[in-house]
C-alpha positions in Angstrom: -1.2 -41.6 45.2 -1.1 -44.7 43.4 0.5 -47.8 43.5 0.1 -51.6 42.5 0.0 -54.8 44.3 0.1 -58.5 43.5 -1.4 -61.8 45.2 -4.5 -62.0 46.6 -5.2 -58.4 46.6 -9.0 -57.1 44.9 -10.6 -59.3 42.5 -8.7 -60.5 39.8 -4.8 -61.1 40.0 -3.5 -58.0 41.1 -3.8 -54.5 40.1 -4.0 -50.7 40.6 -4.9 -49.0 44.0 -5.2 -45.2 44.6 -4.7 -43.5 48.2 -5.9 -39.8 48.8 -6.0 -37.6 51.3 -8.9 -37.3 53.3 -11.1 -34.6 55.1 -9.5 -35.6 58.7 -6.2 -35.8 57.6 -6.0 -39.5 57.0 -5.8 -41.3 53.4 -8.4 -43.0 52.0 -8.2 -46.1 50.2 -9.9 -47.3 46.6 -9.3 -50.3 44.4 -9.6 -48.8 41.2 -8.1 -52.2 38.9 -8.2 -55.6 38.2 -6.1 -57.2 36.3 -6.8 -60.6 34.8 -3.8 -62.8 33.7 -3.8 -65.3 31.1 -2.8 -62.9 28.3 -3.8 -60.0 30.4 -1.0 -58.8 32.9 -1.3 -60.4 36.2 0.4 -59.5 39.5 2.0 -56.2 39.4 5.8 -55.7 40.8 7.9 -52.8 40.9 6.9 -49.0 40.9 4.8 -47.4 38.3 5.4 -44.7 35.7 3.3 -42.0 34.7 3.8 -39.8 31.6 2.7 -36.5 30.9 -0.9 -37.3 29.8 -1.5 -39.1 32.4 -0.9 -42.7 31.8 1.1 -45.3 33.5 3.3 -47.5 32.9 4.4 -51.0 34.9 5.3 -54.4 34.7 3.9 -57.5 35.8 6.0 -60.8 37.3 3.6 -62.9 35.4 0.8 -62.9 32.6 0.7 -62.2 28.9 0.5 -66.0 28.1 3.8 -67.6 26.8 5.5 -70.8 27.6 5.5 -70.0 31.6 3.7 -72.1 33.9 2.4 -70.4 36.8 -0.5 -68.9 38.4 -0.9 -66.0 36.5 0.0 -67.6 33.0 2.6 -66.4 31.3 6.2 -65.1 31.7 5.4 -61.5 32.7 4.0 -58.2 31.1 5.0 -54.7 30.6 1.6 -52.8 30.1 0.0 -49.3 29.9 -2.9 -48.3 32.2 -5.3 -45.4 30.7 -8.5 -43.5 32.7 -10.9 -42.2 30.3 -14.0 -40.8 32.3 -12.8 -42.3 35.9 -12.7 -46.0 34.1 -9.3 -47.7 34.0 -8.4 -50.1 31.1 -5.3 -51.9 30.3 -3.1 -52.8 27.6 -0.6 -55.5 27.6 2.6 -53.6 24.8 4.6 -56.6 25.4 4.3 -60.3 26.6 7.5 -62.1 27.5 8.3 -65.2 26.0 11.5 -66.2 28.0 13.4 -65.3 25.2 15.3 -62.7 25.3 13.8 -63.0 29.2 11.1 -63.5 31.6 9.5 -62.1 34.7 10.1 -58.9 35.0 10.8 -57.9 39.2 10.9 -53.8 38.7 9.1 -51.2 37.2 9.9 -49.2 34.1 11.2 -46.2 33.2 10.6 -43.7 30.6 12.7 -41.7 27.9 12.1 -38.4 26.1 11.0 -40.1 23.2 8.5 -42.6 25.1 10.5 -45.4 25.0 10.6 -47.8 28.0 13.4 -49.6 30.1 13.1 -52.4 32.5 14.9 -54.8 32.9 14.2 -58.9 34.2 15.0 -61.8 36.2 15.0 -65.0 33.8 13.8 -68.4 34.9 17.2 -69.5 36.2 16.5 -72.9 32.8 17.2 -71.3 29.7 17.5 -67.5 30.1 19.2 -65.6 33.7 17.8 -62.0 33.0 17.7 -59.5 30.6 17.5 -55.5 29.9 15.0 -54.6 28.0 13.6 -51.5 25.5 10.2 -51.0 24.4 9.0 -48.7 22.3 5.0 -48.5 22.5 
């Protein structure tokens, strides 16, 4: 099982944990990334998203750098996390800018053609939320 988490969880500003079952019966827990803001993602929200090879897919409420202010810098991400040889690496596919919108508070979901949809909130100033499509 995994799943993300935000604000003062592991090192870093957020990331990816992974649960699995173990021997007794109960589940065992690993922190297996860290995410960095700035222009890295920062502070996970929503579900993730996994496609057939094995990726994921998320958003973050902040990071990506941008005209934000906030602790994790920046106006929120939608990235792509990759395991190559039990090593997870990011990769920010979009920063928000506020414009067309800004912090993103769900996860995203995936077409046939690998496309993404998410939608996000705005910063209640100059933009009140948006839906969004990216294709990686």
């Amino acid at each position: 099982m995994y799943g993300t988490t935000g604000w003062g969880a592991g090192p870093g500003d957020g990331g990816l944990f992974t649960e699995t079952p173990g021997p007794n019966g109960s589940w065992e827990y690993n922190w297996s990334y860290s995410f960095q803001g700035g222009k890295d993602a920062a502070d996970p929200w929503g579900t993730l998203t996994l496609d057939a090879a094995g990726n994921m897919y998320g958003a973050t409420l902040e990071g990506g750098g941008g005209p934000c202010q906030n602790y994790g810098g920046g106006c929120g991400t939608v990235f792509k996390l990759t395991q190559r040889k039990g090593v997870w690496s990011d990769r920010v596919l979009h920063a928000f800018k506020n414009h067309p919108g800004a912090y993103p508070h769900a996860g995203v979901i995936l077409d046939a053609s690998g496309n993404l949809y998410g939608t996000t909130y705005g910063d209640d100033k100059k933009t009140f939320g948006s839906v969004f499509e990216i294709t990686p």
